[in-house]
Wavefront OBJ file of the C-alpha trace (Angstrom):
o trace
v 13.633 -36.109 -12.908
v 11.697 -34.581 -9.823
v 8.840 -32.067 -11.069
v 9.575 -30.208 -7.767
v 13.733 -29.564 -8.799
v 14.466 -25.733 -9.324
v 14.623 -26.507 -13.119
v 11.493 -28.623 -13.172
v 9.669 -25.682 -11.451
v 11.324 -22.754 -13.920
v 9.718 -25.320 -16.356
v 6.334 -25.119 -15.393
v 6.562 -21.440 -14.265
v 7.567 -20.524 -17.807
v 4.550 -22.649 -19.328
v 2.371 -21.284 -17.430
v 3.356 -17.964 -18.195
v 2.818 -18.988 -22.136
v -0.331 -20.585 -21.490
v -1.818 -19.083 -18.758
v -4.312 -20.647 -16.879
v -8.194 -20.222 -18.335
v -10.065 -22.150 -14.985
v -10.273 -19.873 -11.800
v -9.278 -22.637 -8.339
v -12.711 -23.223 -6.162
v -12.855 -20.643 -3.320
v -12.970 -21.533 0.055
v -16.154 -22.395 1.868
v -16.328 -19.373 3.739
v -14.146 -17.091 1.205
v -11.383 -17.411 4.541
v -13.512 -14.921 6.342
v -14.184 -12.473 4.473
v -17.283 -10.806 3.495
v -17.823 -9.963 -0.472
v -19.601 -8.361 -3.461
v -22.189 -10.839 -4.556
v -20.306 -13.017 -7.357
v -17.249 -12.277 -6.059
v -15.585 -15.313 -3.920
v -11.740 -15.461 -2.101
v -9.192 -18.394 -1.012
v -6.591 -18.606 1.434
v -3.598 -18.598 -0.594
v -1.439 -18.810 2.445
v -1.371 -18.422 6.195
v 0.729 -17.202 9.078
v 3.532 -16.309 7.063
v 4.599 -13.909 9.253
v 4.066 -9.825 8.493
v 3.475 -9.622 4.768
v 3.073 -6.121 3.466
v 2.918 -4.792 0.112
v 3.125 -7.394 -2.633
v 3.737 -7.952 -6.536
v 2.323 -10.746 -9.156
v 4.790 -11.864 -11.507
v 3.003 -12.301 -15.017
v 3.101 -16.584 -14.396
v 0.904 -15.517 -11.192
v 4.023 -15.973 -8.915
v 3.770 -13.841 -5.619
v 6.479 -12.209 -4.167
v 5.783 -10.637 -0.277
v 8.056 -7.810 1.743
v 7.407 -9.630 4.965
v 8.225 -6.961 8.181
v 9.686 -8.723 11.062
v 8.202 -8.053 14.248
v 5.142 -8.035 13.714
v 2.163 -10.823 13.630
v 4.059 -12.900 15.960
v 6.940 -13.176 14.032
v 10.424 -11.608 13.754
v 11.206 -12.866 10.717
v 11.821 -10.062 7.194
v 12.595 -10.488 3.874
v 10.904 -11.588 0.732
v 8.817 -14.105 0.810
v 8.032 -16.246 -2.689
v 5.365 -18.188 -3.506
v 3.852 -20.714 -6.271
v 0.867 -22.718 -6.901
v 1.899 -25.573 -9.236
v -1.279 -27.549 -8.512
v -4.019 -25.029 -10.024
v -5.838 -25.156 -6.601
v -5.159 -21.796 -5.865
v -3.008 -22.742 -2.394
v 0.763 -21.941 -2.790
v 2.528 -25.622 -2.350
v 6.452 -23.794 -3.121
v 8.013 -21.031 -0.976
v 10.968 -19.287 -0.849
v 12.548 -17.235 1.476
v 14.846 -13.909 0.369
v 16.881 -12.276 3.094
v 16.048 -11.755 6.371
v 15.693 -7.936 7.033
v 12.258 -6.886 7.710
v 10.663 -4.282 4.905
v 7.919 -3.291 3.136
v 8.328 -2.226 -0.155
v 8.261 -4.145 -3.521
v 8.569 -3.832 -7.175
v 8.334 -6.350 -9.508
v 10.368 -4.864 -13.478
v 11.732 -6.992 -16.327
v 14.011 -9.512 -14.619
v 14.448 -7.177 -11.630
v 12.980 -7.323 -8.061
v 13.108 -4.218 -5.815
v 12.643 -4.618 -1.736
v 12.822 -1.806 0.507
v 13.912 -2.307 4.317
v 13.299 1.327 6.582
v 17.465 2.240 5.221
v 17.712 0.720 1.890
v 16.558 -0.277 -1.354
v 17.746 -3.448 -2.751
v 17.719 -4.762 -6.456
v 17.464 -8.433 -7.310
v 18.314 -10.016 -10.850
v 15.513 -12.082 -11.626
v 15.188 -14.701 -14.788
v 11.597 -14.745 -15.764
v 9.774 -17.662 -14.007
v 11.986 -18.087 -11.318
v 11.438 -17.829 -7.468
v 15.215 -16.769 -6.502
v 17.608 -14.468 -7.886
v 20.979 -14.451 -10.334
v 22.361 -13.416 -6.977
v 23.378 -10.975 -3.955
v 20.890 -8.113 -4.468
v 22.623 -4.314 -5.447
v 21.999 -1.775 -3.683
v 20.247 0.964 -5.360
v 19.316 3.469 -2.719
v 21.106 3.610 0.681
v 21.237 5.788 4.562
v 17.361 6.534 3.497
v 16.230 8.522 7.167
v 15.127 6.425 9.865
v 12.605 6.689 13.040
v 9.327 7.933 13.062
v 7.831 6.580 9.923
v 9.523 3.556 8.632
v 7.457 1.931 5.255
v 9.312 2.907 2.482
v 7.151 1.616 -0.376
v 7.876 1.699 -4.025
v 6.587 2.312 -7.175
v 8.408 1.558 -10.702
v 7.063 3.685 -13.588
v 5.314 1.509 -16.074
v 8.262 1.825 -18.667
v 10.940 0.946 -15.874
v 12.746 3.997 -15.782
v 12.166 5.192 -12.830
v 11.631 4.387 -9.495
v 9.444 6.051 -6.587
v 9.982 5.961 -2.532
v 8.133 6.997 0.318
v 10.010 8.796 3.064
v 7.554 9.445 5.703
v 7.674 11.736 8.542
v 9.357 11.197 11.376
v 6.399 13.206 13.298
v 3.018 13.791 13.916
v 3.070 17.487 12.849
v 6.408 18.938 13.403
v 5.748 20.227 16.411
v 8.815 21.407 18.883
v 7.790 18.831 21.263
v 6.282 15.734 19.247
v 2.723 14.655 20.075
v 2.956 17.074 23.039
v -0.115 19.504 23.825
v 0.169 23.025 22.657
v 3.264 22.547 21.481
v 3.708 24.728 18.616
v 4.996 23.804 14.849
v 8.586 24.754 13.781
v 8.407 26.792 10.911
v 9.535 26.315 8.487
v 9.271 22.550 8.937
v 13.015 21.001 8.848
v 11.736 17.366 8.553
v 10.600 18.532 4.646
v 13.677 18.521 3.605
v 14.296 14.918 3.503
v 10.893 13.288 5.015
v 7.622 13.452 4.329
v 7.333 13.004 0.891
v 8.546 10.952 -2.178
v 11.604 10.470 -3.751
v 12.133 9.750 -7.306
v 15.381 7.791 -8.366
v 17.104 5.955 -11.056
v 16.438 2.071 -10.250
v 19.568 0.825 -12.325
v 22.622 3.052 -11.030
v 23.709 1.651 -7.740
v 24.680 3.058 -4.262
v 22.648 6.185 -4.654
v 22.157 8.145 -1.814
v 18.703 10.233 -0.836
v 20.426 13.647 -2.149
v 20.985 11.773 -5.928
v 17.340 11.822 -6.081
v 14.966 13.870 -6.847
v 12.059 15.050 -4.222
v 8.828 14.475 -6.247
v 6.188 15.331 -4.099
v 5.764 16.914 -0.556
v 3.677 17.722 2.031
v 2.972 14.322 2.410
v 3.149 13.155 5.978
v 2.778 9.031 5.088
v 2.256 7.234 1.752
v 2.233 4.372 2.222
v -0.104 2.909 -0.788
v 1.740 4.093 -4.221
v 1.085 2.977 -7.139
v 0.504 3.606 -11.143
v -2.759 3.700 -12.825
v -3.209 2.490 -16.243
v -2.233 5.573 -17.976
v 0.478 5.638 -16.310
v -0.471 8.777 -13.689
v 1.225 8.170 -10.035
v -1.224 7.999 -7.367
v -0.356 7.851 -3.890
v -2.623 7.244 -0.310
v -1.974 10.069 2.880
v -2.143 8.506 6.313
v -3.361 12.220 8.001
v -2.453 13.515 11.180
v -2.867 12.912 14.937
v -4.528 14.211 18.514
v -5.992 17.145 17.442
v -8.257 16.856 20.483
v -5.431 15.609 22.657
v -3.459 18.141 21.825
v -5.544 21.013 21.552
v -8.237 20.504 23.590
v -9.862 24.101 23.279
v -10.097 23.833 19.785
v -11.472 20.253 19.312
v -13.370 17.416 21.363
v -12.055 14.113 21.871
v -15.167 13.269 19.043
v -14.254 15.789 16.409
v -10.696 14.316 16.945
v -11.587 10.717 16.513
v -13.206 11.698 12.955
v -10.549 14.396 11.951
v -8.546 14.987 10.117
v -9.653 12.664 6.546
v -7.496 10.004 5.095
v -6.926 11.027 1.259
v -6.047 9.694 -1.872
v -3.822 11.680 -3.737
v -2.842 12.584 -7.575
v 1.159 13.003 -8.110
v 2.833 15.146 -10.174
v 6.240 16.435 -9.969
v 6.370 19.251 -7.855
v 3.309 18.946 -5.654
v 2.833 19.821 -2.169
v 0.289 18.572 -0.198
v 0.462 20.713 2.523
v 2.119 19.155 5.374
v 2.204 19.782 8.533
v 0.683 23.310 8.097
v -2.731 21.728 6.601
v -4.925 18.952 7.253
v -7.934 18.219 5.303
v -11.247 18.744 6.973
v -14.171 16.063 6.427
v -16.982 18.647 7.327
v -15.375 21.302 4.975
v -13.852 19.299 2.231
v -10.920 21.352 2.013
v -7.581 22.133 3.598
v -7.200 24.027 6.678
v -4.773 25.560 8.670
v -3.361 22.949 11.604
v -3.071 24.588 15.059
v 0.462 24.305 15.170
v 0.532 26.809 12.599
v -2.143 29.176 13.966
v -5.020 27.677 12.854
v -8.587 27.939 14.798
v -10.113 24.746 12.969
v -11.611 26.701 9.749
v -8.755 29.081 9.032
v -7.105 28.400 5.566
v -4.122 30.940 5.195
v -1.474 29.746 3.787
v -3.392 26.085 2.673
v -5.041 27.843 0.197
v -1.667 27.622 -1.877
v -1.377 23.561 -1.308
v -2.768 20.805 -3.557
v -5.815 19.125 -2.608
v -6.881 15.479 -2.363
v -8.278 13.854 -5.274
v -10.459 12.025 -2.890
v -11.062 12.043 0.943
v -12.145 8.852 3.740
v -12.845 8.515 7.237
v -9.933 9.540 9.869
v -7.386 6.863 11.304
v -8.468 4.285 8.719
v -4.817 4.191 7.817
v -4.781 3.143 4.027
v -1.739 1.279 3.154
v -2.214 -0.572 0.082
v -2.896 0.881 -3.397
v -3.606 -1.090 -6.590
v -5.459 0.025 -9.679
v -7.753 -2.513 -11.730
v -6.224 -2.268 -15.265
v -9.134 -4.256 -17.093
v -8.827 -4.800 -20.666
v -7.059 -1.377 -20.625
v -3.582 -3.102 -19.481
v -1.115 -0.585 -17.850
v 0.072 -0.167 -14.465
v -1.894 -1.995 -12.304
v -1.915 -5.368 -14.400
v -4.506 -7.811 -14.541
v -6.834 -9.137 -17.112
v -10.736 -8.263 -17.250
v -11.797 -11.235 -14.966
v -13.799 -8.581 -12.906
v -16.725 -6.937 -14.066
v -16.155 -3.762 -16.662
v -17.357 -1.203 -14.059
v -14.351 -2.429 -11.986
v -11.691 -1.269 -14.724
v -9.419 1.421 -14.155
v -10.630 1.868 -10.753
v -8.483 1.489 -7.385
v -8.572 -0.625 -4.867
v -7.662 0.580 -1.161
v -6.396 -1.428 1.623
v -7.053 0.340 5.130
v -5.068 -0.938 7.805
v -7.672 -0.244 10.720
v -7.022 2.640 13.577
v -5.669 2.886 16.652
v -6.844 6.018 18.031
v -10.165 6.525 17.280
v -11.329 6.888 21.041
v -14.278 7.555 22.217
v -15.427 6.552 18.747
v -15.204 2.526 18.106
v -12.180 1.976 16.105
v -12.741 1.397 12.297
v -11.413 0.873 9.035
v -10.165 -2.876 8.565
v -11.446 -2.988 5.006
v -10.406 -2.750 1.640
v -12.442 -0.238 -0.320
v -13.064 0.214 -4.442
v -12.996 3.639 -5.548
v -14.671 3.748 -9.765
v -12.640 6.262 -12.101
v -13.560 7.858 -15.441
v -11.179 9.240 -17.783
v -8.670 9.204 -14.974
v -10.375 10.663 -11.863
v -12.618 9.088 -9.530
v -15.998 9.066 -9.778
v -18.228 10.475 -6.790
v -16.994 8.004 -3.760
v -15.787 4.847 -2.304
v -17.610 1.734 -1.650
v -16.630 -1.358 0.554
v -15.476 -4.568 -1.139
v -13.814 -6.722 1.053
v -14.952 -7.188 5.283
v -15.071 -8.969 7.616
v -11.036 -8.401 8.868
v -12.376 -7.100 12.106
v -14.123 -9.504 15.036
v -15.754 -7.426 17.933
v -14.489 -10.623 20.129
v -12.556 -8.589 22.972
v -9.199 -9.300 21.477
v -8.775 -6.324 18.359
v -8.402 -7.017 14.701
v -7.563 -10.961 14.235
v -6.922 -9.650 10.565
v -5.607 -6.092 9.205
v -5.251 -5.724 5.356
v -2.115 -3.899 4.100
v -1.277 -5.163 0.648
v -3.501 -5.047 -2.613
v -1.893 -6.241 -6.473
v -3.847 -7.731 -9.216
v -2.768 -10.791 -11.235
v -2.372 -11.794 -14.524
v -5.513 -13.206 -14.652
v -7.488 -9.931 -13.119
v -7.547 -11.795 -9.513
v -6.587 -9.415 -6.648
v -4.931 -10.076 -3.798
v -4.430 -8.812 -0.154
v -2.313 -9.529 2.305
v -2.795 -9.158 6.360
v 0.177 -8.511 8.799
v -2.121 -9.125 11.762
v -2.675 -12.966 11.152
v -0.405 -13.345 8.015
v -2.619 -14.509 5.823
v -3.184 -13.780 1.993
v -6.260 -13.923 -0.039
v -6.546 -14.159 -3.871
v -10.350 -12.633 -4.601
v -12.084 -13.597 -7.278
v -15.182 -12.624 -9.756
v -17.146 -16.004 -10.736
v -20.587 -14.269 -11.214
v -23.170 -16.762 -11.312
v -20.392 -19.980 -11.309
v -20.433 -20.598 -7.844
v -17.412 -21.282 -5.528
l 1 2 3 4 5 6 7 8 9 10 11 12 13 14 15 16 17 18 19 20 21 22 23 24 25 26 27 28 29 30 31 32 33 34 35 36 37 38 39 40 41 42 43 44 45 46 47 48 49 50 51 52 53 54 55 56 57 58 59 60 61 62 63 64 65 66 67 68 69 70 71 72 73 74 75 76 77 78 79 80 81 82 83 84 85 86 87 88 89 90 91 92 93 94 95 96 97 98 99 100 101 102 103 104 105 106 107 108 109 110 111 112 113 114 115 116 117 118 119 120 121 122 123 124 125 126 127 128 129 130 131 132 133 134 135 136 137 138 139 140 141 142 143 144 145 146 147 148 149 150 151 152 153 154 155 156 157 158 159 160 161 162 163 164 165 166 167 168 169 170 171 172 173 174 175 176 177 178 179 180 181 182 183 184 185 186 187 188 189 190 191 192 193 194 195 196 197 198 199 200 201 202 203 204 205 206 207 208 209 210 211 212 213 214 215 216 217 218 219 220 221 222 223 224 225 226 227 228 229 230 231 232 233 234 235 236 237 238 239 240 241 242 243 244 245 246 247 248 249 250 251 252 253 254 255 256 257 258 259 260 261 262 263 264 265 266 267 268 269 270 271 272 273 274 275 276 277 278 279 280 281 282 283 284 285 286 287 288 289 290 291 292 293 294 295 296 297 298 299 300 301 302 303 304 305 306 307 308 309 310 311 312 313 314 315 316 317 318 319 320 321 322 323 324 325 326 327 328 329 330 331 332 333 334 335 336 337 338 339 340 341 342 343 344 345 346 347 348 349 350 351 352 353 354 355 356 357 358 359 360 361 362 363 364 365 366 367 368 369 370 371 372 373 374 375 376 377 378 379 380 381 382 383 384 385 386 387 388 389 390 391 392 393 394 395 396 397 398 399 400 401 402 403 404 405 406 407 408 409 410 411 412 413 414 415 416 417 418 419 420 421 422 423 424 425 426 427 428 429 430 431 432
């Protein structure tokens, strides 16, 4: 029979998940453009794809891709499938899931989750396979749209439960959004259903946001969520806008462009983070009070009550992918120890770039490693992956969103921008 029939491929897939792979596929010449840790090489594992997103590795290396339609020159959604049956590292089989543009996934024991702005879909899935048992469930529905939109997911590491971001559908709650001087409403109606995540039960179908339960708030946009290896829920904050633009007494166009700080954030039930009354200040390193709310720029009031960042990066580099290096450890992020051991248990950042950054130059565009120790990181974050941004007149030709590790301990990213997807590698002194 053909080795590329459906039953030919399940064949393969499910040997290779038995016997995985023990060679790492030559890189590309020029690691596809990107710029890299010495020892450390990429390949193109595909291109213009569309708008891939967030992503998830099935354990035969398999890669499965929310794809957002409208952007990257496509209008195309879905899930997008993909397997290398060659061992050169390029995927040679696709598959295309739905059409509806999203970007959440979740990858469980013979399930797939995908998450349009609305909804949150459940595929059966037999192990090695590229398409489902059939029509997905729906496991979450009438999720709050506008402002906002990813709805990324997390599933716990035992598959019990399953986390969503619900963004805001603001920049800080104002009465007039994005308008200058406008003050906040208080108390802050969006909290109630946006701006934070929602925990719910990813086998019972049809649930609606009120079944769930509201995990975490105060959190104005997460849109990297993931698990480390022990198992604690971790969660990126895009932070606020136009605090120059807005309030122009209070802060220059300068102090705007570098305030307020991205964050990383630790989750535990019942944590608020603070927004829209706070913002996190680079210069202090703590929470302040936003203007909206009274605040002068070093006020804290009522932000001395909210949680903290574990961790805090440049403003507008809008991190949207979260991944943690499991190592030998195991756990929620997945992998093997292919990277080096100072690598495991840390996390691995994808920022998106900015937009508003002005009169500064714009930024971000990378994906960053942050080290942890016993569960916290350690001191800061260091670059890993560049070279996404090209001063060449015409922005970003590449923006990194997605970050997952592999079986093997590869990790790969995927861009929106250019719709491309790397698979990084660590081959020390090997060469390409």
């Amino acid at each position: 029979m053909s080795w590329k029939t459906p039953a030919a491929l399940a064949l393969v897939a499910a040997l290779l998940s038995a016997y995985p792979p023990t060679r790492l596929p030559a890189c590309d010449p020029d690691n596809g453009g990107l710029t890299l840790p010495p020892g450390f090489c990429a390949i193109v594992v595909a291109d213009q794809v569309g708008a891939p997103r967030h992503l998830a590795v099935a354990p035969n290396g398999d890669l499965f891709v929310a794809l957002e339609g409208g952007r990257g020159g496509s209008s195309g959604g879905g899930i997008l499938a993909l397997r290398d049956t060659t061992g050169d590292g390029k995927a040679d089989v696709r598959q295309e899931l739905g059409s509806d543009g999203g970007t959440g996934i979740a990858l469980g024991r013979g399930v797939l989750y995908f998450s349009t702005a609305s909804t949150v879909y459940r595929y059966a899935m037999r192990a090695g396979s590229l398409t489902p048992l059939g029509p997905p469930d729906v496991i979450v529905k009438d999720l709050p749209a506008g402002g906002h939109r990813a709805r990324n997911l997390a599933l716990s590491p035992d598959g019990g439960a399953l986390y969503v971001n619900v963004g805001s559908p603001s920049n800080a709650c104002q009465v007039a959004d994005r308008s200058g001087a406008s003050p906040g409403k208080d108390p802050c109606p969006e909290l109630a259903t946006r701006a934070g995540i929602w925990r719910f039960d990813p086998s019972k179908p049809s649930q609606t946001q009120a079944a769930g339960t509201r995990y975490a708030t105060g959190i104005r946009n997460a849109v990297g969520l993931a698990f480390a290896p022990d198992g604690q829920l971790w969660a990126t904050q895009h932070g606020r806008d136009q605090l120059g633009q807005n309030w122009p007494k209070l802060f220059t166009l300068e102090q705007s462009a570098e305030k307020p700080s991205e964050e990383l954030l630790r989750l535990t039930e019942g944590d608020d983070f603070g927004w829209p009354y706070c913002y996190h200040d680079p210069e202090l390193s703590h929470l302040v009070l936003a203007p909206e709310y009274g605040g002068d720029g070093k006020q804290v009031g009522r932000c001395a009550q909210k949680k903290e960042p574990a961790l805090a990066f440049p403003g507008h580099w809008a991190p949207d992918g979260l991944t943690f290096y499991a190592g030998a450890a195991g756990g929620g992020g997945g992998g093997g120890a292919q990277f080096p051991a100072r690598y495991a248990g840390g996390a691995f950042i994808a920022f998106h770039g900015s937009w508003n950054r002005a009169p500064l130059p714009q930024a971000g565009y990378r994906v960053v490693f942050v080290p942890f120790r016993d569960g916290k990181p350690v001191g800061t974050y260091e670059t890993f992956a560049d070279g996404f941004w090209h001063e060449n007149g015409a922005g970003p030709q590449h923006r990194p969103v997605g970050v997952a590790v592999g079986p093997d301990g590869s990790l790969y990213i995927t861009d929106d921008a250019a719709g491309r997807i790397w698979r990084v590698m660590y081959k020390g002194g090997q060469g390409r």
